[in-house]
C-alpha positions as CSV (number, residue, x, y, z in Angstrom):
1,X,-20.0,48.5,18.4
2,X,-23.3,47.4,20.0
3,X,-26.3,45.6,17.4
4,X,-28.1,48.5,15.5
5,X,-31.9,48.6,15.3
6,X,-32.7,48.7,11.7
7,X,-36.2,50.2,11.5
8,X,-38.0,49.3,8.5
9,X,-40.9,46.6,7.5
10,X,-39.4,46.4,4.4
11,X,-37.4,43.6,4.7
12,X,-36.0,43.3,0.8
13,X,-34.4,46.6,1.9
14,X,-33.1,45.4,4.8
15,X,-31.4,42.2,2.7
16,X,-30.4,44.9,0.5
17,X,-28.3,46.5,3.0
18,X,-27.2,44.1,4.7
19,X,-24.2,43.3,2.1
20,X,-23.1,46.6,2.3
21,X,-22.7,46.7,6.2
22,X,-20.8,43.9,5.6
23,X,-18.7,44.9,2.9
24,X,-17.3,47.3,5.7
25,X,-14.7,45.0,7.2
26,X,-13.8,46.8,10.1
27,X,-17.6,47.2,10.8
28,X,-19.0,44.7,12.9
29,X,-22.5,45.2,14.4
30,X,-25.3,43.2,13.7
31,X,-28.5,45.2,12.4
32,X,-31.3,44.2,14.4
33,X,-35.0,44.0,12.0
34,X,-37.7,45.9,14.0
35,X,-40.5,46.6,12.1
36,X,-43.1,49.1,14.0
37,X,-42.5,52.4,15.3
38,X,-43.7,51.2,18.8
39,X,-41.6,48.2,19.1
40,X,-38.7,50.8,17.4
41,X,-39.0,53.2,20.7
42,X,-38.9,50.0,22.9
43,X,-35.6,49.1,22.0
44,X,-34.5,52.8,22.0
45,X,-35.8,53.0,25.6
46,X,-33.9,49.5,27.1
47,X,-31.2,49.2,24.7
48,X,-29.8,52.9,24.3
49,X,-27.9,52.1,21.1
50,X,-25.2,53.8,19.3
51,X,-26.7,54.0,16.1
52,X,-30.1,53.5,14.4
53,X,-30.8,53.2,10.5
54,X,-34.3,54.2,10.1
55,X,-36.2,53.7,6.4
56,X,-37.6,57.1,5.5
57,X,-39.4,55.4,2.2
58,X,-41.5,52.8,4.3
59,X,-45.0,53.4,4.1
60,X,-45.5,51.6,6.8
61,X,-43.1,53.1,9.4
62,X,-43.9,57.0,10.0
63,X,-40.0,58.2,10.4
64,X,-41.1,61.8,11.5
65,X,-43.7,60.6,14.4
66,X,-40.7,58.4,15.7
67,X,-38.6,61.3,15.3
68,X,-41.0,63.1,17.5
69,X,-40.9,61.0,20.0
70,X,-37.6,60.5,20.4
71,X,-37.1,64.0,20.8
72,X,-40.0,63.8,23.5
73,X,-36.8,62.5,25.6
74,X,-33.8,63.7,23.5
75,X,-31.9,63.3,26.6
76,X,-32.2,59.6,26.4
77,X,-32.6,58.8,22.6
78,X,-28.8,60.3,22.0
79,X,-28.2,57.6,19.0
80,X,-26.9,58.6,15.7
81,X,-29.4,57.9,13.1
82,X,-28.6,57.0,9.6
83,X,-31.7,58.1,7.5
84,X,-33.0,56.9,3.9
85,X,-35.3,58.4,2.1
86,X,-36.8,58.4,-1.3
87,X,-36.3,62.0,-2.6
88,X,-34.2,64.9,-2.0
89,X,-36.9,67.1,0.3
90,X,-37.3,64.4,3.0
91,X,-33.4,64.6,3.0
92,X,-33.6,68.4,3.2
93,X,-36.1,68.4,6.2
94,X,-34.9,65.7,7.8
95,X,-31.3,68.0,8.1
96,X,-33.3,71.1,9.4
97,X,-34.3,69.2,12.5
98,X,-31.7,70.0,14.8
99,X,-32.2,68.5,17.6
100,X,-31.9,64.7,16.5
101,X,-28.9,63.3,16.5
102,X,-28.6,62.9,12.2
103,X,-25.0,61.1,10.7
104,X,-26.2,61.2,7.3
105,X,-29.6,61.1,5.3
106,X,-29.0,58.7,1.9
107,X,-31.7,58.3,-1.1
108,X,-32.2,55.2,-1.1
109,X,-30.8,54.5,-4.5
110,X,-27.7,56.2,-3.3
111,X,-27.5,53.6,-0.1
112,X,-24.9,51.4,-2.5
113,X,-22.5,54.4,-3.2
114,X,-22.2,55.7,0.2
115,X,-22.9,53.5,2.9
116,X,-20.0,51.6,2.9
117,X,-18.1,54.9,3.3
118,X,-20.4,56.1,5.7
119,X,-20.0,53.0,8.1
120,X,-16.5,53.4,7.5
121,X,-16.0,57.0,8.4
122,X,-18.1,55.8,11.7
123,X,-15.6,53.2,12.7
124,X,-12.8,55.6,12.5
125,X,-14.9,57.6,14.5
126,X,-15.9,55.5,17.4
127,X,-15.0,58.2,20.0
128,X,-17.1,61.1,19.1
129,X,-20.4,58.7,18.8
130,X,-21.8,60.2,21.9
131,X,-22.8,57.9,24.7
132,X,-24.7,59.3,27.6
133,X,-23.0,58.2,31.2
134,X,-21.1,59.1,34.3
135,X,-18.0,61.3,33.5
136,X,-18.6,61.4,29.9
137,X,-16.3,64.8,30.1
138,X,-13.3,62.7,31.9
139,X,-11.6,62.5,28.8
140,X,-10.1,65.9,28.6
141,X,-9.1,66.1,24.8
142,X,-10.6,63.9,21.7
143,X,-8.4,65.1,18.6
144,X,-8.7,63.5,15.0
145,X,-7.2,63.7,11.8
146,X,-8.6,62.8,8.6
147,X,-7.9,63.0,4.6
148,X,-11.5,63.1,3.1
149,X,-12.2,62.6,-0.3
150,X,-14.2,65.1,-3.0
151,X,-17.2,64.1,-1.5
152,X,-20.4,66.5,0.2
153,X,-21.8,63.3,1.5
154,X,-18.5,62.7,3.3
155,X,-18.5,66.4,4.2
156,X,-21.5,66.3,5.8
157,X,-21.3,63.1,7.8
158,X,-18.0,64.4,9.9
159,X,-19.4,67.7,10.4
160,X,-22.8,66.1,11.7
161,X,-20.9,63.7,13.7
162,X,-18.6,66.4,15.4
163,X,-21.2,69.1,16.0
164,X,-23.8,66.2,17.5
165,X,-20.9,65.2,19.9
166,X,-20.4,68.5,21.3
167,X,-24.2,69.4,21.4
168,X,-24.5,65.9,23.3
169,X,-21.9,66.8,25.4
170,X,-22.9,70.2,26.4
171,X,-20.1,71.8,25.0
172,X,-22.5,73.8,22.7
173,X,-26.0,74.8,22.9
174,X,-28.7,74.0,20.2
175,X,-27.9,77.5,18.5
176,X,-24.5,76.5,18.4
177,X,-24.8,73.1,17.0
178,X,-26.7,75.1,13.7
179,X,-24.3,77.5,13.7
180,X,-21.1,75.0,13.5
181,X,-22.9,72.7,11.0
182,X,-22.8,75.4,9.2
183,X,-19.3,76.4,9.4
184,X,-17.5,73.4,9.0
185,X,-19.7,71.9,6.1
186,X,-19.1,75.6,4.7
187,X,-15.2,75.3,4.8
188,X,-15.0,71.1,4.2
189,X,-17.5,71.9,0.8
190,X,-15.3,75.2,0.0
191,X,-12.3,73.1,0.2
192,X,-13.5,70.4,-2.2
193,X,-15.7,72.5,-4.6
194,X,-13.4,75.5,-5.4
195,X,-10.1,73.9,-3.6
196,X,-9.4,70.6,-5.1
197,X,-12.1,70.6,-8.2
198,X,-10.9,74.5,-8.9
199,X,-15.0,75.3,-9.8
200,X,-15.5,78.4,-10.2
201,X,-18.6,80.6,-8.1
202,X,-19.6,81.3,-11.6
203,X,-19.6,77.8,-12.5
204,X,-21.6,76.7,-9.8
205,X,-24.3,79.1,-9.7
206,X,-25.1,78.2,-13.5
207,X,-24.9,74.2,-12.8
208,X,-27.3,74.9,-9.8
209,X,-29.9,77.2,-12.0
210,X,-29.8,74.6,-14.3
211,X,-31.2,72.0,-11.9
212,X,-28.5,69.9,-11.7
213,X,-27.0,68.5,-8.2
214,X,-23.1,69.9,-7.2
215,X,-22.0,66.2,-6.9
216,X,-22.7,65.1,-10.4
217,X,-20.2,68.7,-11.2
218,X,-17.9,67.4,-8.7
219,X,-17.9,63.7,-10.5
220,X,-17.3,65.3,-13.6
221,X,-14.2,67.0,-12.1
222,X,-13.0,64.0,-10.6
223,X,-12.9,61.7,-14.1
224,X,-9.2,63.8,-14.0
225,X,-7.3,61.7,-12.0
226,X,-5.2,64.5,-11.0
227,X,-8.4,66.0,-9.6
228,X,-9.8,63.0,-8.1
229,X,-6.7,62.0,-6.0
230,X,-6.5,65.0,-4.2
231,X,-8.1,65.1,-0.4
232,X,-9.2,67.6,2.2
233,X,-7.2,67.5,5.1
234,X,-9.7,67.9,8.3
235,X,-8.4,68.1,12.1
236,X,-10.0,68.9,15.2
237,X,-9.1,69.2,18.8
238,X,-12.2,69.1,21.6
239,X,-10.7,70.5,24.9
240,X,-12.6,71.5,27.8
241,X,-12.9,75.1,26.9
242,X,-12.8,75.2,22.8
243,X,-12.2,73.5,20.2
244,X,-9.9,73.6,17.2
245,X,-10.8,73.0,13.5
246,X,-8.4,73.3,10.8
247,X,-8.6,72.7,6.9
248,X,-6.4,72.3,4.1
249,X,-7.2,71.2,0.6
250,X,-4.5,70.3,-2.2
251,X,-5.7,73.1,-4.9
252,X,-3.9,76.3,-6.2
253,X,-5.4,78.4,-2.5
254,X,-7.3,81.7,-3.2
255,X,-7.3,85.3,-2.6
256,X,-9.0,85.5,0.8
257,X,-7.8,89.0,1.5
258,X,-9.9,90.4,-2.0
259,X,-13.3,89.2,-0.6
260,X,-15.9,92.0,-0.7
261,X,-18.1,92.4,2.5
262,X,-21.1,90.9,1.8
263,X,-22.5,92.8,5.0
264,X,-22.0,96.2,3.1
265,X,-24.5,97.8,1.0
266,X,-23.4,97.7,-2.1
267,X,-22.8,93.6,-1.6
268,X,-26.3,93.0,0.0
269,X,-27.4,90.7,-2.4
270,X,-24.1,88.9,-3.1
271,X,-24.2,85.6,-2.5
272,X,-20.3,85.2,-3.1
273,X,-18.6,84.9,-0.1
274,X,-21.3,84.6,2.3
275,X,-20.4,81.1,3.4
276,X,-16.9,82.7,4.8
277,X,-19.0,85.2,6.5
278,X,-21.0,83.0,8.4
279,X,-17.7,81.1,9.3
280,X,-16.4,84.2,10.7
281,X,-19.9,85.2,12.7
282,X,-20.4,82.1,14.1
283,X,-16.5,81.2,15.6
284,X,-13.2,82.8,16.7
285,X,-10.0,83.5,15.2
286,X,-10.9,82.2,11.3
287,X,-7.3,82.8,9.6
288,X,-5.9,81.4,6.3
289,X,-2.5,80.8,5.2
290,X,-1.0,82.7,2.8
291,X,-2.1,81.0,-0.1
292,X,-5.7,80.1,1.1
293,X,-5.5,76.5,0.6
294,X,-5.6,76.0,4.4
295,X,-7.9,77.7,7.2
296,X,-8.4,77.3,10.9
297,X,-11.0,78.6,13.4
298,X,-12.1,78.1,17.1
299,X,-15.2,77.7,19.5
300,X,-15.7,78.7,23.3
301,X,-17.9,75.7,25.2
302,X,-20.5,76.4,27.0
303,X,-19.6,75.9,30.9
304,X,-21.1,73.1,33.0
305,X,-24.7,73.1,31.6
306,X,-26.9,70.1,30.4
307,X,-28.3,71.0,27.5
308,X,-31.9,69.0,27.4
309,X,-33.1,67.4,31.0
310,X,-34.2,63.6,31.6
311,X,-37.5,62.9,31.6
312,X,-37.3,60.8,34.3
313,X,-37.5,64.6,36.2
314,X,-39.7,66.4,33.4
315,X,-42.3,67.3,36.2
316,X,-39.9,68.6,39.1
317,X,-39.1,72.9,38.9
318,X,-35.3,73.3,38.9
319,X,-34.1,74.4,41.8
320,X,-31.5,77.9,41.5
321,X,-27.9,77.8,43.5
322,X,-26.0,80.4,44.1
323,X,-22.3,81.0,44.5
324,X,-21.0,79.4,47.8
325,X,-24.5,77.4,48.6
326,X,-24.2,74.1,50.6
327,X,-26.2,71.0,48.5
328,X,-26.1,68.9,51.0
329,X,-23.6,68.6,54.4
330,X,-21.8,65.4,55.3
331,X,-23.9,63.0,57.8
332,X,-27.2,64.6,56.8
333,X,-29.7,62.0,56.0
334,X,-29.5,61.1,51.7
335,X,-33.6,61.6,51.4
336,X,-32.6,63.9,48.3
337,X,-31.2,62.8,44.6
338,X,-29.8,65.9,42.3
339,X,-29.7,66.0,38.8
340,X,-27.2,68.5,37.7
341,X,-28.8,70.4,35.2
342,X,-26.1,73.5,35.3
343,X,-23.0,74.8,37.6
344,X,-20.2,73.6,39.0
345,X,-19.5,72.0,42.4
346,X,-16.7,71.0,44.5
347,X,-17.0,67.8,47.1
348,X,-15.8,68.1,50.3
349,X,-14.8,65.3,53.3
350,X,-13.9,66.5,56.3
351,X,-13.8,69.9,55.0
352,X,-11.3,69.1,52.3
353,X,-11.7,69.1,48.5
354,X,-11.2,65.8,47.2
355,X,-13.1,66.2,43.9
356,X,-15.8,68.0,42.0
357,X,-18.6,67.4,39.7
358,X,-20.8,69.2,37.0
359,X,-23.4,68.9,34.1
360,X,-21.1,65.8,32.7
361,X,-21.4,63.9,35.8
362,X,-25.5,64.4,35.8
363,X,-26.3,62.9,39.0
364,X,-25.5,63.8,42.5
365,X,-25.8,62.2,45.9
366,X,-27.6,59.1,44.8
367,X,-25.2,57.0,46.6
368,X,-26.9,57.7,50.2
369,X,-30.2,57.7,48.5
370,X,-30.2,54.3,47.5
371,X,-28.5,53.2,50.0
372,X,-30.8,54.8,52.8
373,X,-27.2,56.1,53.8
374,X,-25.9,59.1,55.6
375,X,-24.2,61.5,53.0
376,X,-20.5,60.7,53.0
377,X,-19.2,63.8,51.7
378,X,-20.7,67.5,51.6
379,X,-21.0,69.5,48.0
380,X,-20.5,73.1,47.6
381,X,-21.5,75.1,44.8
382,X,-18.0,77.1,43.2
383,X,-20.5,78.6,40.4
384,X,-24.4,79.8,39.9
385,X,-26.5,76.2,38.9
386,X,-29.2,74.5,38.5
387,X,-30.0,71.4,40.6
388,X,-33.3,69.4,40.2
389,X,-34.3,67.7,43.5
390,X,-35.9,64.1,43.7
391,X,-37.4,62.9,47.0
392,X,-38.4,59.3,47.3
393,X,-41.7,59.4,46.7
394,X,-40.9,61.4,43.7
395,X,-38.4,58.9,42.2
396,X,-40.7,56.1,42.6
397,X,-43.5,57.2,41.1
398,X,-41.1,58.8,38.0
399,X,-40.4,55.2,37.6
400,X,-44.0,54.0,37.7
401,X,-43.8,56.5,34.8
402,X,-40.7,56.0,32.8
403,X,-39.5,52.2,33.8
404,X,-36.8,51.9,31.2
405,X,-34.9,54.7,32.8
406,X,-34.5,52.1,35.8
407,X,-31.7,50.2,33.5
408,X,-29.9,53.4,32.5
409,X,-29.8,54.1,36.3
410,X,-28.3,51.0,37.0
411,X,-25.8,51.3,34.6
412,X,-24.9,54.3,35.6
413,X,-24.5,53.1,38.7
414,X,-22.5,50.2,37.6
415,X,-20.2,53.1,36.1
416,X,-19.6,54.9,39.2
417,X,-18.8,51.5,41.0
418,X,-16.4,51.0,37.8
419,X,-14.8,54.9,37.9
420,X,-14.2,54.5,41.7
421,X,-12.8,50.7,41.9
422,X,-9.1,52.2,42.5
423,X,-10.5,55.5,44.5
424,X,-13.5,55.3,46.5
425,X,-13.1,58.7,47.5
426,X,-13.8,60.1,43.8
427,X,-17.6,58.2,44.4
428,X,-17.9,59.5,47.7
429,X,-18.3,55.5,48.8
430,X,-16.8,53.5,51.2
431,X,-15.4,50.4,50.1
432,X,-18.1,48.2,52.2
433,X,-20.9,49.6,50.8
434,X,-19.7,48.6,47.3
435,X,-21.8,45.2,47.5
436,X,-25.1,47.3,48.6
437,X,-24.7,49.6,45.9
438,X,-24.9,46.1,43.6
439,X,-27.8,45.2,45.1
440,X,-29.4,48.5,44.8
441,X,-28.8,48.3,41.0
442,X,-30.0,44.8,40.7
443,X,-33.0,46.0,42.9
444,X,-33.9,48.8,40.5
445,X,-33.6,46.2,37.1
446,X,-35.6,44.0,38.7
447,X,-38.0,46.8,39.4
448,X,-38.7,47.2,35.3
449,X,-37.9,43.8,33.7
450,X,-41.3,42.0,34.8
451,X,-43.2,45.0,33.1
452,X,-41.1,44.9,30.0
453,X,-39.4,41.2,29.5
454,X,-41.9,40.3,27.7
455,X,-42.3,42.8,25.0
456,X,-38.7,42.9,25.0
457,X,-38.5,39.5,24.3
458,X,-41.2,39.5,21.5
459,X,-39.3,42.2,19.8
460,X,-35.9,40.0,19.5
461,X,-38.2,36.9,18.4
462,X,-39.8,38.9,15.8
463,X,-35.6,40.1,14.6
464,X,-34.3,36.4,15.3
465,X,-37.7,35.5,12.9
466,X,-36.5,37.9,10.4
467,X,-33.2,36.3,9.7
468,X,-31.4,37.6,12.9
C-alpha cells in the first residue's frame, strides 16, 4: 500500500499512533506528517492516495473545510479516510456526509482498541479500496468472505468499505450508497446484537434510554466466552449487474416469519423490526433460512454511468447521444477528447467490433489528441450517454486551472500503454506510436512539475522534519 498522509499538527498524536500502525504486521505503509489543511489538499491533488487519517480533535486543522474541498472534486479525492474525533457527535456527522469516502470515524481515546483491527480489516481488503483509473471495471467479479467479530466498529468499517467501492465505481448512485449502508450495517449489527449476544429488542431499548452505548452491552455479553467466540459470517459477490450479500451469525436464529408490518397502521410507531424493513425496501430478494440465523439479499448496478464528473471538465455542458450516434469516424482529425460521463459504446476498425468502452473506462479518443493523430478506430454509441467534449484550447487552459490533474492524465495514460502492451487493438494504438504516447505523458508532467515541485517538495521536507 502506498504512504498515507496523516493530517494533524499534533504530533504527540501522531507518535501515538504510530505504534499501533505498526503493531499491524501485515500493514506496511508509512504515514506521512502533514500538518495544514492547504499542504493536506496538495498531496491529495499529486499523490492520489489510498487512504488518509485525518485528526478531527486538532484545533488547528479544520477537518470539515478540508472535507469540503475535497468534495469540491470528489471525483479525484476518492481516498478512504480514517477519521478521529473527540466526541460522539463529530462521529455522528462526520457519518451523515455521504459523499466522502469514510472507513471508519474512531474517538480518539478509542484509537488503541480499534485501529489495529481497523488497518487489519483494510489489508484483507486491499481490492475493494477504490482507485480511480483506466478499466477499473475489467475485473468482472470481486467476492470476499469474512468471519467478523461482536463488534459495531467492525460492522461498520466493512459496510463503509463495500458500499464506497461500489458508489466509486458507479455501480450505485449516491441514494444508493445511503440506502446499502443502511442495509448491511442493519443485518451485520442484527447478527451480532440479537444473533450471537441473544439481546433482546427489549433489552436494548432500555440500555439505550438509559444513556448507555450498545457496545459496552455487547462487552458485557461477550465476558461469556461462549458468547464472545462466536462470529458473523459476511460474503459478498460484486458482478457487473448486482451484487450478492449474505449473512450468518452462530445464535439460536429467530422467527422472521412473525414480524409485524411496521408499514401498517396499527405498527406505525413500532420501532421493532424496522431495520428489516428498510433491508427489504432498499434491495432484492432478502430471504432467511429456516432458522433465521442466516440472510441474503441482492442489488441491481446502475448501467454505464459516472457518478460525479472531473473537474478538470467542470465548465464544459455535457453533450447528449443517442442510440446508434457516430462519436467520432476512423481517419477524422483527433481535435476532440471525450470524457464518458454515461452510456455505452462499441469501437469499430474497419467496420468491425473489436472492443467497447463505458463510464469505467472515463476517457475516450485521447490517443489521437495527443498525438495530433488521425483517429484509429470509429466509436458508436450501443446506448443513450453522455459525452463531455474537450477541444484543445479547452484542455489547455483546464490545465492552466487544475495542473495536478496533468499527472493523473499521465498515469492514466501510462495505464492504457500498460492494458494494451499484448493487444494494441484494445487501445486503439498502433504499436509505433507507443514511444509518442511516452512522450506525450512526459510532456504533460513536465507541463505541472515546475509550478508545483517546489511546494511539493517543502511538504515532504516538512514530513522527513517530523520524523519521516
Amino acid at each position: 500500500m502506498r504512504a498515507i498522509p496523516f493530517i494533524a499538527s499534533d504530533l504527540a498524536f501522531v507518535e501515538r499512533v504510530k505504534p499501533l500502525v505498526s503493531a499491524c504486521f501485515e500493514f506496511d505503509a508509512p504515514l506521512i506528517p502533514i500538518k495544514t489543511v492547504t499542504d493536506a489538499l496538495e498531496y491529495l491533488n499529486l499523490e492520489m492516495p489510498d487512504l488518509a487519517f485525518i485528526n478531527f480533535t486538532d484545533p488547528a486543522i479544520d477537518g470539515f473545510a478540508l472535507l469540503d474541498a475535497i468534495l469540491n472534486d470528489s471525483w479525484l479525492h476518492y481516498a478512504g479516510i480514517i477519521a478521529f474525533c473527540d466526541d460522539h457527535e463529530v462521529n455522528q456527522r462526520l457519518e451523515k456526509i455521504q459523499p466522502v469516502n469514510l472507513v471508519i470515524s474512531l474517538v480518539e481515546d478509542d484509537a488503541e482498541r480499534y485501529l489495529p483491527k481497523i488497518l487489519t480489516i483494510i489489508v484483507r481488503n486491499q481490492r475493494i479500496l477504490f482507485q480511480r483509473g483506466i478499466g477499473s471495471g475489467l475485473v468482472q467479479t470481486l467476492s470476499g468472505s469474512f468471519q467478523l467479530q461482536n463488534d459495531a466498529v467492525e460492522a461498520n468499517c466493512y459496510a463503509n468499505l463495500v458500499c464506497n467501492f461500489l458508489f466509486n465505481a458507479n455501480k450505485i448512485d449516491a441514494a444508493g450508497k445511503m440506502h446499502i449502508n443502511i442495509a448491511l450495517t442493519e443485518m451485520l449489527i442484527n447478527a451480532i446484537e440479537h444473533g450471537n449476544c441473544g439481546i433482546t429488542y427489549q433489552e436494548k431499548s432500555a440500555w439505550l434510554e438509559d444513556g448507555k452505548l450498545m457496545r459496552d452491552l455487547i462487552a458485557t455479553r461477550c465476558a461469556d466466552p461462549a458468547v464472545r467466540d462466536r462470529r458473523v459470517l459476511f460474503e459478498y459477490a460484486i458482478a457487473p449487474e448486482k451484487s450478492t450479500f449474505f449473512f450468518a451469525d452462530q445464535g439460536p436464529g429467530f422467527d422472521w416469519r412473525g414480524l409485524k408490518d411496521p408499514a401498517s397502521a396499527e405498527n406505525v410507531t413500532v420501532l421493532h423490526g424496522r431495520g428489516i424493513k428498510m433491508t427489504r425496501k432498499y434491495t432484492k430478494n432478502l430471504t432467511y433460512n429456516e432458522k433465521g440465523n442466516e440472510a441474503s439479499f441482492e442489488i441491481e448496478h446502475q448501467a454505464d454511468c459516472a457518478n460525479a464528473r472531473p473537474a478538470l471538465f467542470g465548465n464544459i455542458a455535457p453533450v447528449a447521444v443517442r442510440t446508434g450516434d457516430i462519436v467520432f469516424q476512423e481517419g477524422e482529425p483527433g481535435d476532440f477528447l471525450y470524457y464518458i460521463a454515461k452510456g455505452h459504446y462499441e469501437v469499430l476498425v474497419k467496420n468491425q467490433v473489436v472492443s467497447s468502452m463505458g463510464a469505467d473506462d472515463i476517457l475516450m479518443g485521447e490517443m489521437a489528441f495527443l498525438l495530433n493523430n488521425h483517429r484509429t478506430a470509429t466509436v458508436r454509441a450501443t446506448t443513450p450517454g453522455t459525452l463531455i467534449r474537450m477541444s484543445k484550447k479547452d484542455f489547455v487552459e483546464a490545465l492552466k486551472a487544475n495542473p495536478h490533474y496533468g499527472l493523473f492524465l499521465a498515469r492514466l495514460l501510462a495505464q492504457r500503454l500498460q492494458r494494451g502492451a499484448t493487444d494494441p487493438i484494445k487501445t486503439g494504438l498502433p504499436r509505433q506510436n507507443k514511444l509518442k504516447l511516452v512522450a506525450a505523458s512526459q510532456m504533460i508532467v513536465d507541463s505541472v512539475i515546475p509550478k508545483n515541485q517546489s511546494a511539493t517538495e517543502e511538504t515532504r521536507t516538512k514530513a522527513a522534519e517530523n520524523g519521516q
